[in-house]
C-alpha positions as CSV (number, residue, x, y, z in Angstrom):
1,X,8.2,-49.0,-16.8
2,X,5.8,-51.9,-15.8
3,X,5.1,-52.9,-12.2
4,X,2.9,-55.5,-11.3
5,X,1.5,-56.2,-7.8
6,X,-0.7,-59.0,-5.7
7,X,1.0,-61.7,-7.8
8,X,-1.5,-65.3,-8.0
9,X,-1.0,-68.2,-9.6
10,X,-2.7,-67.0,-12.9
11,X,-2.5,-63.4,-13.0
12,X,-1.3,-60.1,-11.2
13,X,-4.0,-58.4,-8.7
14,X,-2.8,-54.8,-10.7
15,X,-0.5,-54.0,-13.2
16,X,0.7,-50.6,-13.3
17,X,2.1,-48.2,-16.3
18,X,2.5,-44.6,-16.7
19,X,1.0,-44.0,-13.1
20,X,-2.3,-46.0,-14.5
21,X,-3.5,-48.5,-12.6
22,X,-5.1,-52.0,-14.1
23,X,-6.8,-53.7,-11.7
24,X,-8.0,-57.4,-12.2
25,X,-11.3,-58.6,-11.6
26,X,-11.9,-58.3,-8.0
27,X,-14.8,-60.1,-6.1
28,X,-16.6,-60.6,-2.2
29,X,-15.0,-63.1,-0.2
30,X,-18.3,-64.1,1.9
31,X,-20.7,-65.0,-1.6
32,X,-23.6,-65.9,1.0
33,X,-24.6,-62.4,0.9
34,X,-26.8,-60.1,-0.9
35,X,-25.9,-58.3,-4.0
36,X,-26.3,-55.0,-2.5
37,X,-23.6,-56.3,0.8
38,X,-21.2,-58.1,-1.9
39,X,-21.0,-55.1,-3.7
40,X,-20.0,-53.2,-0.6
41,X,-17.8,-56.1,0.5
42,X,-15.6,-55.8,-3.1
43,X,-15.9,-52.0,-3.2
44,X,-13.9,-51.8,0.4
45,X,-11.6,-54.5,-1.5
46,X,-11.2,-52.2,-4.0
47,X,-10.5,-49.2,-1.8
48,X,-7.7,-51.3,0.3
49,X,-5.5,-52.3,-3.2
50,X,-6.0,-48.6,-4.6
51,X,-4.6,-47.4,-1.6
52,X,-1.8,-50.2,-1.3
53,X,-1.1,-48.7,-4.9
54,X,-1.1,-44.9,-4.3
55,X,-4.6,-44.1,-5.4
56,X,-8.2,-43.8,-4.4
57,X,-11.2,-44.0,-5.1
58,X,-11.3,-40.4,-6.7
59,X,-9.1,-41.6,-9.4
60,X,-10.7,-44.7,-10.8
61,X,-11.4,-43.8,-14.7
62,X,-13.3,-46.9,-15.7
63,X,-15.2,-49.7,-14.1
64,X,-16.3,-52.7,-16.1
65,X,-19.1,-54.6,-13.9
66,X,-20.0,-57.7,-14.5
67,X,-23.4,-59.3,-12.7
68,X,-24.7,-62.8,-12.6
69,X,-28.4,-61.2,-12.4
70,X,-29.0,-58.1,-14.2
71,X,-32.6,-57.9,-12.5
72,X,-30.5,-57.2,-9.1
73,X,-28.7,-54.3,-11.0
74,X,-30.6,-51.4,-8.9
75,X,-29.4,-53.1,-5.7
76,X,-25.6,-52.9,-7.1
77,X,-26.4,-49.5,-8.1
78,X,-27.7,-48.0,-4.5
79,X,-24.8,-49.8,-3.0
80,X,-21.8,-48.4,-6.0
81,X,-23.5,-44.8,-5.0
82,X,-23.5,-45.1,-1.3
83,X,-19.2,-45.9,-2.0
84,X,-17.9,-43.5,-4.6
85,X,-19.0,-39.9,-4.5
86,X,-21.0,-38.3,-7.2
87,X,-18.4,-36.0,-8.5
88,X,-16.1,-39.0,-8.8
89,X,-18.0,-40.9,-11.6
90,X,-15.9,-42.9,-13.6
91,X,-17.0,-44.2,-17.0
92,X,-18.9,-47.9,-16.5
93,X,-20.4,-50.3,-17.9
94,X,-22.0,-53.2,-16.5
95,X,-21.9,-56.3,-18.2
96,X,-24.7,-59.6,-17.5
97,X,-22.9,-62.6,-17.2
98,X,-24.0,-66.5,-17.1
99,X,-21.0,-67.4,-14.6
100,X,-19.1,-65.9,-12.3
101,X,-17.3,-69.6,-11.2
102,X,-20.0,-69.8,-8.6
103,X,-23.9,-69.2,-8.4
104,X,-23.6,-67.7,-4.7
105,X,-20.9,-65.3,-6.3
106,X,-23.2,-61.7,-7.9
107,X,-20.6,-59.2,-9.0
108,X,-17.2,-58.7,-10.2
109,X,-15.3,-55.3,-10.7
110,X,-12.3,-54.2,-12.5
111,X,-10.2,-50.8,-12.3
112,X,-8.4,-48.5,-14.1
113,X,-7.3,-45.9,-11.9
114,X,-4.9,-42.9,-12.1
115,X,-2.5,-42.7,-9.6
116,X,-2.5,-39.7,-7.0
């Protein structure tokens, strides 16, 4: 069975099957700040529609993260460590983009999680 959550105009927020969890691409709503504190900003995003969906961050399997400025990667990176523990590594991959609808805007991140 397919369930499908956070409905918007274009798209559903997650769509879950077989207790997996497919989140959309989710972003920082104040885009004045830093990559390191947008980073933290969409990571606690993340954490608040994992739990709305019955999971955490200990079950994410994959992270696809896509920056508008790969040079600012290590910043992403100290901030990506200080939020998911090092046992809890999913598989990622980080992805350089040209546009992310808006210069101020540095990071995107979409889920697939496991549900508890």
């Amino acid at each position: 069975m397919i369930k499908r959550h956070r409905k918007h105009r274009i798209m559903h927020g997650v769509v879950e099957h077989n207790g997996v969890l497919y989140l959309g691409g989710h972003a920082a709503n104040d885009i004045s700040l830093g990559m390191k504190e947008q980073t933290l900003q969409t990571c606690a995003k993340l954490d608040e529609v994992l739990a709305e969906c019955g999971s955490d961050k200990k079950n994410i399997l994959s992270a696809r993260i896509y920056l508008s400025d790969m040079s600012r990667k290590e910043e992403m990176n100290e901030a990506w460590l200080e939020w998911i523990d090092g046992d809890d590594l999913p598989s990622r991959a980080t992805i350089g983009v040209a546009d992310l609808g808006d210069p101020r805007r540095l990071i995107e991140i979409v889920l697939i999680a496991a549900k508890k």
